[in-house]
GUVO-331302 format. One line per field, with one value per atom (N, C-alpha, C): atom name; residue number from 1; residue in one letter; x, y, z. Coordinates in nm, 3 decimals. Each point is the difference from the previous one (the first is absolute). Last residue first. Layout:
BEGIN
a = (CA/...)
k = (NUM/...)
r = (A/...)
c1 = (X/...)
c2 = (Y/...)
c3 = (Z/...)
This chain:
BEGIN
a = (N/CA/C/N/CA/C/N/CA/C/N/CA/C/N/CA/C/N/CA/C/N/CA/C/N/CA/C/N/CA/C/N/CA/C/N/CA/C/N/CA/C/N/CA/C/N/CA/C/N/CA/C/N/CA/C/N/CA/C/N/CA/C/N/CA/C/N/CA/C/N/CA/C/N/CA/C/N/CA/C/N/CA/C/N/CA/C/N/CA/C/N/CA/C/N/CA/C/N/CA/C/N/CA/C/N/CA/C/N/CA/C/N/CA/C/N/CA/C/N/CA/C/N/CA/C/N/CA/C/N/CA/C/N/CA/C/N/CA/C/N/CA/C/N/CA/C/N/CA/C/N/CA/C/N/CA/C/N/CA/C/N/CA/C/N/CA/C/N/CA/C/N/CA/C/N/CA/C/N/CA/C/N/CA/C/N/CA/C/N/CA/C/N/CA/C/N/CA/C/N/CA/C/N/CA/C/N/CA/C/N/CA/C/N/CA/C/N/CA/C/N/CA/C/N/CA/C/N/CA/C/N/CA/C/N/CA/C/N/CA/C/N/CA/C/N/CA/C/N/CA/C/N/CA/C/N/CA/C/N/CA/C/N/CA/C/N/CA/C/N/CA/C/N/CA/C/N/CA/C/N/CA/C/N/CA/C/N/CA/C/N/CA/C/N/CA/C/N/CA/C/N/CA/C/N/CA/C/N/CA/C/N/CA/C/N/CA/C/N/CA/C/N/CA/C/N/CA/C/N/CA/C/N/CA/C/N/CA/C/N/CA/C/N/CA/C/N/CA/C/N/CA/C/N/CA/C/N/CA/C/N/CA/C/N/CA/C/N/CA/C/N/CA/C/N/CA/C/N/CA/C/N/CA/C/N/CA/C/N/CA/C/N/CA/C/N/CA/C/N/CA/C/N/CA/C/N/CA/C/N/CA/C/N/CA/C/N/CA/C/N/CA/C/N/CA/C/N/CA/C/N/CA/C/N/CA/C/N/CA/C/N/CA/C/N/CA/C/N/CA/C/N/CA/C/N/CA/C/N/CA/C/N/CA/C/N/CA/C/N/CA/C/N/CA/C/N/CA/C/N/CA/C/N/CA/C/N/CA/C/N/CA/C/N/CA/C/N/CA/C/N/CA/C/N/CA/C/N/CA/C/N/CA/C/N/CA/C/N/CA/C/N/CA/C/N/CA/C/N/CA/C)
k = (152/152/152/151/151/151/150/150/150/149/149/149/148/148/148/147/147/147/146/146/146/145/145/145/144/144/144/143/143/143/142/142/142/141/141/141/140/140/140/139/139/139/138/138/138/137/137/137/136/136/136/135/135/135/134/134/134/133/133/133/132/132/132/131/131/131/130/130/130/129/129/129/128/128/128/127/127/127/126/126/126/125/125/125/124/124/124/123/123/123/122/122/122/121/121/121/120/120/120/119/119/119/118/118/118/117/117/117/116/116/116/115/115/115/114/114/114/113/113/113/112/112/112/111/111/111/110/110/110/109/109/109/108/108/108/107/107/107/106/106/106/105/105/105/104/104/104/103/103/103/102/102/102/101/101/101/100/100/100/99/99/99/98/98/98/97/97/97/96/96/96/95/95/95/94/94/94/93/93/93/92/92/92/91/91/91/90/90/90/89/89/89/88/88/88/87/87/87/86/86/86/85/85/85/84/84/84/83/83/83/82/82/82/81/81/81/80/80/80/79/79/79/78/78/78/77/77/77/76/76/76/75/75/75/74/74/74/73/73/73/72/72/72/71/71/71/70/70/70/69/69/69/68/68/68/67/67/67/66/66/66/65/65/65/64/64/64/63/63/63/62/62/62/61/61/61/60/60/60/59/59/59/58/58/58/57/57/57/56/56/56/55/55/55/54/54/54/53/53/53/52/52/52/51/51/51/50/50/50/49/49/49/48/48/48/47/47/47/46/46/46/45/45/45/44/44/44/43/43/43/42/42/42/41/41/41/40/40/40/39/39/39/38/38/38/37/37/37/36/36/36/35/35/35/34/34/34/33/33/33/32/32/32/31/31/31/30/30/30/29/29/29/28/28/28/27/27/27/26/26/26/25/25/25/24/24/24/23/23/23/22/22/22/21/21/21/20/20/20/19/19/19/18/18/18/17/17/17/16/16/16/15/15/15/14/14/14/13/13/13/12/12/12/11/11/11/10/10/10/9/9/9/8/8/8/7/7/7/6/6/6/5/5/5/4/4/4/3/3/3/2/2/2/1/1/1)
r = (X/X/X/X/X/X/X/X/X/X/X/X/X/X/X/X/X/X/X/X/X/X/X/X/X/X/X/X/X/X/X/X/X/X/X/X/X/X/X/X/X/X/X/X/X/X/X/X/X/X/X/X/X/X/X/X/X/X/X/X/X/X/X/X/X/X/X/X/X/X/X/X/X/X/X/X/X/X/X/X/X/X/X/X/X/X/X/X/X/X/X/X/X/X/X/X/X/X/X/X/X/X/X/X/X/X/X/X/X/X/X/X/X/X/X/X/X/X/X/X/X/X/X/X/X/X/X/X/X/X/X/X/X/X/X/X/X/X/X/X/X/X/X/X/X/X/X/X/X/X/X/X/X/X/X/X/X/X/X/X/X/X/X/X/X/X/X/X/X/X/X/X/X/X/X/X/X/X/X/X/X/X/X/X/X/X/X/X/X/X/X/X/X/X/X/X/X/X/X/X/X/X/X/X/X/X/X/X/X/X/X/X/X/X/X/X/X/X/X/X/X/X/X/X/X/X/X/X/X/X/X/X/X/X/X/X/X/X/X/X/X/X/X/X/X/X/X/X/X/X/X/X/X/X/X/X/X/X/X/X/X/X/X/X/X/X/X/X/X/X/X/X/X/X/X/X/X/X/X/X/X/X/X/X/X/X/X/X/X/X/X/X/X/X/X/X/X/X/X/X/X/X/X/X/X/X/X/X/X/X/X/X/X/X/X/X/X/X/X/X/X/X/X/X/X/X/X/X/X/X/X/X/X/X/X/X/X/X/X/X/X/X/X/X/X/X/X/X/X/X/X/X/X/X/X/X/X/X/X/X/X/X/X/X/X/X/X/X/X/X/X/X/X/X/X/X/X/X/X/X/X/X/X/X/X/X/X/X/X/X/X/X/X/X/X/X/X/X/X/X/X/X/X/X/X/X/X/X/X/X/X/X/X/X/X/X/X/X/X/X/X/X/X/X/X/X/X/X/X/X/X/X/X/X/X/X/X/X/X/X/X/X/X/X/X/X/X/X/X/X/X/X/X/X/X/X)
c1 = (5.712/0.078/0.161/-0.419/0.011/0.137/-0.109/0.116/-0.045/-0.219/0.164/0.073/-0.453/0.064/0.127/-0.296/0.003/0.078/-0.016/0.067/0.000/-0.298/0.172/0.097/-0.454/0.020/0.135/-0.175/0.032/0.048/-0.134/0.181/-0.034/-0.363/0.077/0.140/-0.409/0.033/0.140/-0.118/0.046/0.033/-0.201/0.190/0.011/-0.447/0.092/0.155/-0.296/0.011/0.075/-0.102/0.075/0.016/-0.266/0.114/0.159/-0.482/0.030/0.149/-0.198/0.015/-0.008/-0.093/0.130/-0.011/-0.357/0.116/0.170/-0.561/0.127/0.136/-0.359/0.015/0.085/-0.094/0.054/0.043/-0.261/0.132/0.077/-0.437/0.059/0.110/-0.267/0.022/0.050/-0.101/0.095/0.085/-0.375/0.094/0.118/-0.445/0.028/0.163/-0.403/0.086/0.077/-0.469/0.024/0.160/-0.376/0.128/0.013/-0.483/0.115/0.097/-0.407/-0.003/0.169/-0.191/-0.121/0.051/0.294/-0.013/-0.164/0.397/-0.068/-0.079/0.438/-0.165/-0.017/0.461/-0.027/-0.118/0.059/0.103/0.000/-0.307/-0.027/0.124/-0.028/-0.064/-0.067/0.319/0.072/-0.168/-0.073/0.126/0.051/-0.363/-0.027/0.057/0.120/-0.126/0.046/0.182/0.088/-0.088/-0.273/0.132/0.089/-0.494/0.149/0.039/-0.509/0.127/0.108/-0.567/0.119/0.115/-0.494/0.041/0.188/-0.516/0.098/0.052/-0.294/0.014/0.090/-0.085/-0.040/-0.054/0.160/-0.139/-0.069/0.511/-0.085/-0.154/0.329/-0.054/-0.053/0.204/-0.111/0.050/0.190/0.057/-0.144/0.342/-0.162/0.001/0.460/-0.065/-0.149/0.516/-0.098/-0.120/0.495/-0.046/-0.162/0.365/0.026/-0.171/0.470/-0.106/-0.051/0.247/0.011/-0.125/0.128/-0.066/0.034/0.406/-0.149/-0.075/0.525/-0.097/-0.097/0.489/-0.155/-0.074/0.583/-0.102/-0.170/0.513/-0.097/-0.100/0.506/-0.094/-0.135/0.393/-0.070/-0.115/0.334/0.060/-0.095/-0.017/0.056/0.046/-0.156/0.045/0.074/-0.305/0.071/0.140/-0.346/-0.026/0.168/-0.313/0.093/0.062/-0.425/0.068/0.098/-0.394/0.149/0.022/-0.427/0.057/0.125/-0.469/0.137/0.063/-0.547/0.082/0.170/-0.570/0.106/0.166/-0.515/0.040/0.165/-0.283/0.041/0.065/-0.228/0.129/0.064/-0.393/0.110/0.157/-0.462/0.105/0.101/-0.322/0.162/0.038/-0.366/-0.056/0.092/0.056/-0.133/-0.029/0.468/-0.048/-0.163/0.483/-0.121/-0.133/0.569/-0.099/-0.136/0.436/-0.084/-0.083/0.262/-0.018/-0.107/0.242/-0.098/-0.082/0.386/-0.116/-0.104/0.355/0.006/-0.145/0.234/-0.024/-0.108/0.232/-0.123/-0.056/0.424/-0.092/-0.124/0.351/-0.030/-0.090/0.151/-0.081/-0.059/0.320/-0.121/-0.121/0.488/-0.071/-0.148/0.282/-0.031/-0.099/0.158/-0.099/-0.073/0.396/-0.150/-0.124/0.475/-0.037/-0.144/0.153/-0.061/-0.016/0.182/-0.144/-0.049/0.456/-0.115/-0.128/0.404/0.025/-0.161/0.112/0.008/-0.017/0.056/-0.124/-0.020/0.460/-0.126/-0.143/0.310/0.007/-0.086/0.018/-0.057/0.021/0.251/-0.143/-0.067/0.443/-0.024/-0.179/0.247/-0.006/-0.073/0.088/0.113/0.027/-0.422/0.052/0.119/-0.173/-0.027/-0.001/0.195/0.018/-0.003/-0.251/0.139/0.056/-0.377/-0.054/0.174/0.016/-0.007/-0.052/0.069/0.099/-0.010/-0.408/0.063/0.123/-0.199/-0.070/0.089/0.093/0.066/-0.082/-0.140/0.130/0.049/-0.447/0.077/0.127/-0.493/0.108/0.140/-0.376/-0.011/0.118/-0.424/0.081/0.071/-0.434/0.068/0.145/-0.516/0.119/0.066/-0.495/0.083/0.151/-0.507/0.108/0.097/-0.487/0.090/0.140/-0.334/0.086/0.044/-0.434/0.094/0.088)
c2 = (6.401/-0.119/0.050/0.283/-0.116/-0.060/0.324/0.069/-0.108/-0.113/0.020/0.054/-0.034/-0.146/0.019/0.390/-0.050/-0.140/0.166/0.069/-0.043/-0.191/-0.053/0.076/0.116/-0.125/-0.067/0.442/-0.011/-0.102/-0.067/0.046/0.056/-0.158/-0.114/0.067/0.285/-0.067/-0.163/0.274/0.121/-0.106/-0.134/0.005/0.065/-0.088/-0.110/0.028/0.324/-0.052/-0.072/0.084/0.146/-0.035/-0.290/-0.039/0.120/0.048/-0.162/-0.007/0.359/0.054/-0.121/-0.039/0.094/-0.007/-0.232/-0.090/0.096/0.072/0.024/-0.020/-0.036/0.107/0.025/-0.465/0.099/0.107/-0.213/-0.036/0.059/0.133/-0.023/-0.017/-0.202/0.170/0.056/-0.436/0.028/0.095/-0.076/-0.011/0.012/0.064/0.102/-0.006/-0.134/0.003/0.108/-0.203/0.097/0.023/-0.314/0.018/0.161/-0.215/0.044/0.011/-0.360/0.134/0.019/-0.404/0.094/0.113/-0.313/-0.041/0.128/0.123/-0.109/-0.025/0.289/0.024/-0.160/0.179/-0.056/0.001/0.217/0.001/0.000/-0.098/0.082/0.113/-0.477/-0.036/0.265/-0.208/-0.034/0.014/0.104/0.096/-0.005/-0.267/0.055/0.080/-0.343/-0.056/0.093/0.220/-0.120/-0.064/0.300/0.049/-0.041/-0.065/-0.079/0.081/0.076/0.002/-0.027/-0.050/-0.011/-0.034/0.283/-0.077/-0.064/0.356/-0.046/-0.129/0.453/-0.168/-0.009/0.405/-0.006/-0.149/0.209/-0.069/0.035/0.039/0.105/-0.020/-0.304/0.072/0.138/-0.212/-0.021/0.085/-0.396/0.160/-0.001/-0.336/0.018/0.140/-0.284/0.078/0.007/-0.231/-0.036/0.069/0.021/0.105/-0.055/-0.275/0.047/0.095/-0.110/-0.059/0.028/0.317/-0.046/-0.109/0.215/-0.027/-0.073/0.207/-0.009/0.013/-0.106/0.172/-0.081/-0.220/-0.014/0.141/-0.167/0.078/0.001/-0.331/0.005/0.113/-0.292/0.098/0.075/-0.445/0.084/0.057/-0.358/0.121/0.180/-0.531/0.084/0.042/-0.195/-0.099/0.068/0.232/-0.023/-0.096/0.418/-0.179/-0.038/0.450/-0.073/-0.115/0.411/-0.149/-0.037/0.461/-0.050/-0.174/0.377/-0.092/-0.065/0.390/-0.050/-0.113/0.266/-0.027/-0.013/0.104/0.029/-0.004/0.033/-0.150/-0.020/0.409/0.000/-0.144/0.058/0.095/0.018/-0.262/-0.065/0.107/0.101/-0.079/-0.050/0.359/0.019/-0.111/0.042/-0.045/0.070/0.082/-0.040/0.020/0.160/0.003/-0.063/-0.138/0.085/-0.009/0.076/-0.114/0.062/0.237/-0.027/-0.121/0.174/0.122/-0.070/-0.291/0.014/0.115/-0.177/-0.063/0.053/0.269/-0.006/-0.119/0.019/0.106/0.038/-0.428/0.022/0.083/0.006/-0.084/-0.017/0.179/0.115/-0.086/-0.224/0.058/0.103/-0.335/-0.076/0.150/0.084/-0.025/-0.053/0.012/0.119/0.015/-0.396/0.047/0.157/-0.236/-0.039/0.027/0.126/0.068/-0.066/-0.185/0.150/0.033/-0.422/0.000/0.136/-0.061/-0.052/0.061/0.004/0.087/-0.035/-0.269/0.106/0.130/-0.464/-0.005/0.138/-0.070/0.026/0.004/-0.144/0.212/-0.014/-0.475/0.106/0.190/-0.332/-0.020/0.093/0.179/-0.148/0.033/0.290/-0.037/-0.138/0.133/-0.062/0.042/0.082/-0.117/-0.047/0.436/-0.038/-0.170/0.262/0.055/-0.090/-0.001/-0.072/-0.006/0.268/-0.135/-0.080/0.435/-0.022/-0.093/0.005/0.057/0.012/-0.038/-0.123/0.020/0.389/-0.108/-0.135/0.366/0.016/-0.134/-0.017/-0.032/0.009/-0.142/0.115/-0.047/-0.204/0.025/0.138/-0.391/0.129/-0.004/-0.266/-0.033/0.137/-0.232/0.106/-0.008/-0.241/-0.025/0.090/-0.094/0.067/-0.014/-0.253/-0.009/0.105/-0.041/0.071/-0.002/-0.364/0.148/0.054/-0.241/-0.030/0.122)
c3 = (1.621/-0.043/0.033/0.041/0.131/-0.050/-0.269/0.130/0.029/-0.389/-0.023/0.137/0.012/0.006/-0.030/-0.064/0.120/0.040/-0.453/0.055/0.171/-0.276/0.000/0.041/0.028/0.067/0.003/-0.231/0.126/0.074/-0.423/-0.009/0.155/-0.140/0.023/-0.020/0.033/0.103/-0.018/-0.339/0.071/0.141/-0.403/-0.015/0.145/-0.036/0.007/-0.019/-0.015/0.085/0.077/-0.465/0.057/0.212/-0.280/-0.093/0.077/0.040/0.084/-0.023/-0.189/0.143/0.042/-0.426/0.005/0.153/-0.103/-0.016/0.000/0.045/0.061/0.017/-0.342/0.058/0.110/-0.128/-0.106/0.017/0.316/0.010/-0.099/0.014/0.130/-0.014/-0.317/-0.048/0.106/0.097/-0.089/-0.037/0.310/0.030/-0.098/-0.070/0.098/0.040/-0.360/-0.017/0.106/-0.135/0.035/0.066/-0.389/0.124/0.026/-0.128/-0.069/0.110/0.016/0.047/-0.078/-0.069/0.009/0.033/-0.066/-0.165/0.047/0.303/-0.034/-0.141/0.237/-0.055/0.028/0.170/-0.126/-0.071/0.476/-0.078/-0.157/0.272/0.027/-0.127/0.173/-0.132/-0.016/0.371/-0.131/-0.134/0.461/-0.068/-0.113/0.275/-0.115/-0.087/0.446/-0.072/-0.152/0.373/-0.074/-0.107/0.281/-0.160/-0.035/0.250/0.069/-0.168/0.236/-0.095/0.020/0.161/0.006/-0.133/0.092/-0.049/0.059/-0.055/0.059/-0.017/-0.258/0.051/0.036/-0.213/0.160/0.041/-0.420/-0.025/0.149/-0.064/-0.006/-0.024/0.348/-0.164/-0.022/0.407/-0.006/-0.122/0.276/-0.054/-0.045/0.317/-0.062/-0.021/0.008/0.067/-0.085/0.027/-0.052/0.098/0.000/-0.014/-0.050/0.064/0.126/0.008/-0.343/0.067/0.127/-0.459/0.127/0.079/-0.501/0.093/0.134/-0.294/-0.035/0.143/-0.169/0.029/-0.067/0.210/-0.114/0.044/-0.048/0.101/-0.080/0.043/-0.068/0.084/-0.015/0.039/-0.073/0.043/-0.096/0.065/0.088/0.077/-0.110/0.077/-0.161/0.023/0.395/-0.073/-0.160/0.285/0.108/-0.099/-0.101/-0.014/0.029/0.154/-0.066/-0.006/-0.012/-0.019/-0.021/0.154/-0.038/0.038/-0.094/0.066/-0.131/0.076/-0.101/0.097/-0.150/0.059/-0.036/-0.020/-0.089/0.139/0.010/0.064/-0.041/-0.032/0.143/0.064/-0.455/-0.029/0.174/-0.156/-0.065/0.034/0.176/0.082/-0.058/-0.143/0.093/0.048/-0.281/0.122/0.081/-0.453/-0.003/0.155/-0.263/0.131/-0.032/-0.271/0.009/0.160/-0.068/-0.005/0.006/-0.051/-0.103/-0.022/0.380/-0.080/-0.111/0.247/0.098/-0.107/-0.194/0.008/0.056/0.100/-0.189/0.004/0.373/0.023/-0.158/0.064/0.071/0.007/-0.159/-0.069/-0.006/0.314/-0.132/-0.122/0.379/0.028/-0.166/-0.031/-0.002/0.078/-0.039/-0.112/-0.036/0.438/-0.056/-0.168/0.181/0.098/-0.064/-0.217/-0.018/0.061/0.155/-0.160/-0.023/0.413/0.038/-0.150/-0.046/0.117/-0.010/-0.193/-0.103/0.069/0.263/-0.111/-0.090/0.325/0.076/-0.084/-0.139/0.037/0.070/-0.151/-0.090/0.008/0.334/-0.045/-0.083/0.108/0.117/-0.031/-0.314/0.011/0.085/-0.124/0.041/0.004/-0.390/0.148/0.018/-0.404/0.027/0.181/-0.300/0.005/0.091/-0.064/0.104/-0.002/-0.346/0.171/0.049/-0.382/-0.015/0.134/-0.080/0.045/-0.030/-0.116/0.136/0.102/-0.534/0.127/0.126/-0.298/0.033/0.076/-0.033/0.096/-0.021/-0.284/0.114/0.105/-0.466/0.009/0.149/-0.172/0.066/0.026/-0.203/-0.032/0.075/0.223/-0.053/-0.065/0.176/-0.039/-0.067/0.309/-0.077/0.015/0.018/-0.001/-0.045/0.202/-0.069/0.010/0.131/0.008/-0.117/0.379/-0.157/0.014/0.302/0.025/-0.155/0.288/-0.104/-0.025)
């Protein structure tokens, strides 16, 4: 199950340069957007990976990102979490063995459960990095229009 975070920003120069990149044709914009999010989604990860809690290491080696873009909106979308794939036998500290999948437990690892307390990795993650998403993002999408402004 994936942690859904929605971010939404006030910036004056960003929106400006999300204006830009409106009044290119579709295909630049997908040219301009793709790499700023790419970039952004790492420095995300860099920041998650940092403050997942280590028990086994696998929740934090399952830590991932992937790019979406929906073909029909034209709405791009980058996810940071658990990655599938990673379901491995780990041995405790008790020294019992056992199989773990971190799609399965990221999210209740995340939020707690009504038995065990949350341990809050991704959020505080994104918060924290949100100046250097944001510093990124302007940075790589005025390259992009700059790069599209000599093709055109």
């Amino acid at each position: 199950m994936a942690i859904k975070i929605k971010a939404t920003f006030d910036d004056v120069q960003l929106k400006r340069l999300l204006a830009k990149v409106q009044r290119l044709p579709r295909a630049a914009q997908l040219k301009v957007i793709r790499p700023a999010l790419n970039e952004a989604s790492k420095i995300i990860l860099q920041a998650v990976k940092a403050r997942a809690p280590k028990d086994t290491g696998l929740l934090r080696k399952s830590l991932g990102r992937r790019m979406k873009t929906y073909r029909r909106s034209g709405v791009i979308v980058a996810y940071v979490g658990p990655r599938t794939g990673f379901k491995r036998e780990v041995t405790l500290r008790s020294g019992r063995t056992v199989f773990r999948n971190p799609t399965r437990y990221a999210h209740l690892v995340e939020r707690g459960t009504s038995r065990a307390p949350a341990y809050p990795f991704m959020r505080p993650a994104f918060d924290e990095s949100k100046a250097a998403v944001m510093s990124a993002l302007k940075r790589k999408i005025s390259e992009g229009i700059v790069r599209e402004a000599r093709r055109a």
